[in-house]
N, C-alpha and C positions, 0 to 999 in steps of 0.2 A: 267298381266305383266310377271308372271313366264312362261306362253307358248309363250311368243314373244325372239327370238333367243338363242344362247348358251351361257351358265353359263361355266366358270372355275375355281378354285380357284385362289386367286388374293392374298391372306393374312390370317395368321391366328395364333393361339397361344394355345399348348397343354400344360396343368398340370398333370405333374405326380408326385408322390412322389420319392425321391431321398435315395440308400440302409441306410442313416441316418436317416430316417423316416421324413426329412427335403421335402415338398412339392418346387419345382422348377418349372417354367414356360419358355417354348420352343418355338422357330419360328417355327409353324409347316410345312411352307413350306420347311424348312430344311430336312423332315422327309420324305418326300411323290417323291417317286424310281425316276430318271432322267426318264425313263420313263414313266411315269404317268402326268407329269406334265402338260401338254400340251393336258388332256383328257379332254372333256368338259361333259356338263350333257344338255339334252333338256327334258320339261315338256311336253308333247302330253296333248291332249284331252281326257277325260274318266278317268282321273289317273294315265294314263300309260308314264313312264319316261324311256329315256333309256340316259346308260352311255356308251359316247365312245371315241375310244380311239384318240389322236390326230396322228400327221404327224411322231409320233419317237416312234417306237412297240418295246413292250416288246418280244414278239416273232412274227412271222409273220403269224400267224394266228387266230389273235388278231381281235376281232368282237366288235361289241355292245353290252350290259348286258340291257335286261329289267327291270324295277320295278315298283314299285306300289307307287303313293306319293297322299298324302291329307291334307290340312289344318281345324283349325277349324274351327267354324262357324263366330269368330272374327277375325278371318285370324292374328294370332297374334304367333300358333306353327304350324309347319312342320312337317307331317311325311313322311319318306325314307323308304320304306322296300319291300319284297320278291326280294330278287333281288337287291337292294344298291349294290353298290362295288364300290364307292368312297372318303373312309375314310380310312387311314393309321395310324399305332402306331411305337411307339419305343420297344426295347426289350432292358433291363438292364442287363448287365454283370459286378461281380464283379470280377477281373482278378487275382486267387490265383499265385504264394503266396503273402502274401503281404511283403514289405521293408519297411525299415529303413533310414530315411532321417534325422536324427538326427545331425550327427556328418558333415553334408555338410551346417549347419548356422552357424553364427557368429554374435554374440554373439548365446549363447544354446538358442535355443526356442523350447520349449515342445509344439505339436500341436495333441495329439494323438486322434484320432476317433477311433478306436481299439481295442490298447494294450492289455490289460489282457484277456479281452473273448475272442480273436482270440486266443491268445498264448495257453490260457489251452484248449481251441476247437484245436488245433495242439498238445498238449502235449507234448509244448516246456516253457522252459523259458521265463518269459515276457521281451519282444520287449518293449523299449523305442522309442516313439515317431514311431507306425508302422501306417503304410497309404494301401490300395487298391486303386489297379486305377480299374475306371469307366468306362464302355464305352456303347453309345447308338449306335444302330444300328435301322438302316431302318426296319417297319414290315407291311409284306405288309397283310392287313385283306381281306379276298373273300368277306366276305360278310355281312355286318352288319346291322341288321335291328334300324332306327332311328326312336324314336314314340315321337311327341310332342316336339320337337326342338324349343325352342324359339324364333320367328323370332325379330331382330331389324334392325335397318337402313335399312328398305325395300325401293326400288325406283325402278324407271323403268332399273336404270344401275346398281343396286347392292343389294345384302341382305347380315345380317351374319345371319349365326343361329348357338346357342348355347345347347350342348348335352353333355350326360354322360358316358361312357364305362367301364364295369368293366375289369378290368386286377391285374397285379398284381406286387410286387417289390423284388426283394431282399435284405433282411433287413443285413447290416454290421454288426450289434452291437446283431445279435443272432444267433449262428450256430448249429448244427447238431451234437450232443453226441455219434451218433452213425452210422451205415451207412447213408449216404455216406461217410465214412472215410476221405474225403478231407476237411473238414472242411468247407464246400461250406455253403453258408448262408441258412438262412431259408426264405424260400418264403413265401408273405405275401398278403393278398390283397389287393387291392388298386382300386381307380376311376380315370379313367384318365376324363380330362375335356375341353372340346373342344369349339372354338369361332373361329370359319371357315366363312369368307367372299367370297361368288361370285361374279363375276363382268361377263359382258358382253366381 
């Protein structure tokens, strides 16, 4: 069933941990470059799989990537590698400096994720009620090798499989005493966690 026509991503849902060390769950098709969308994946005979790209190129000299895929003996995980390159990530920015949204509620409401380690990591007075904005961005990975993916809802129109990546977060609530003088957080490691559905 996996060498009978092309696979695309259809749906799917990344877990990464959030600079609060709070784990969050993502639409991963949100995540994956407007162009890539529309790339599909075919299984060959022998192992050999290639990934390409659809009708909308990232640059125009945009080719097929080969790889190498195997199941086990109970056909129940998936491996993707030498050569994968169709899995994407997020990258976490926390956006210095951070403010003060205190005095813009009615009635006072104290919400602070922050406060005092930011302040003394700035070697300022402590901020009431101080916030960091957040922001993910698109990351696009070359090449990730996937061993042992665990296949579910397998059918002749679809499978997900589920996998692990290591990556990493930056943590709010702990910063940097020393250079980098900005007070930039401290990066931490983290698994991102992937449930990616193909569909014909």
């Amino acid at each position: 069933m996996l060498r009978s026509g092309k696979w695309h991503i259809s749906s799917g849902t990344l877990s990464v941990r959030k600079p609060n060390g709070v784990d969050t769950v993502l639409d991963y098709t949100n995540w994956i470059p407007y162009c890539h969308r529309d790339d599909y994946v075919i299984f060959d005979s022998l192992n050999i799989g290639y990934v390409y790209p659809g009708s909308v190129l990232c640059n125009p000299s945009d080719d097929s990537v080969e790889f190498q895929w195997s199941m086990n003996a109970g056909q129940t995980t998936l491996s993707l590698y030498n050569g994968f390159s169709n899995t994407f990530g997020v990258v976490e920015s926390v956006v210095d400096p951070y403010y003060s949204d205190t005095f813009s509620k009615s009635p006072l409401v104290l919400d602070t994720i922050v406060g005092a380690v930011a302040a003394a990591a700035n070697g300022t007075s402590i901020v009431i009620d101080s916030l960091w904005k957040l922001h993910f961005d698109s990351s696009s990975i070359a090449r990730l090798d996937i061993y042992n993916a665990t296949i579910s809802s397998f059918s002749s129109d679809a499978f997900t499989i589920n996998f692990a990546a290591i990556s990493t977060y930056p943590d709010s609530t702990n910063h940097h005493t020393g250079p980098p003088t900005d007070a930039s957080p401290i990066i931490r490691a983290d698994t991102f966690h992937y449930s990616v559905t193909y569909t014909h």
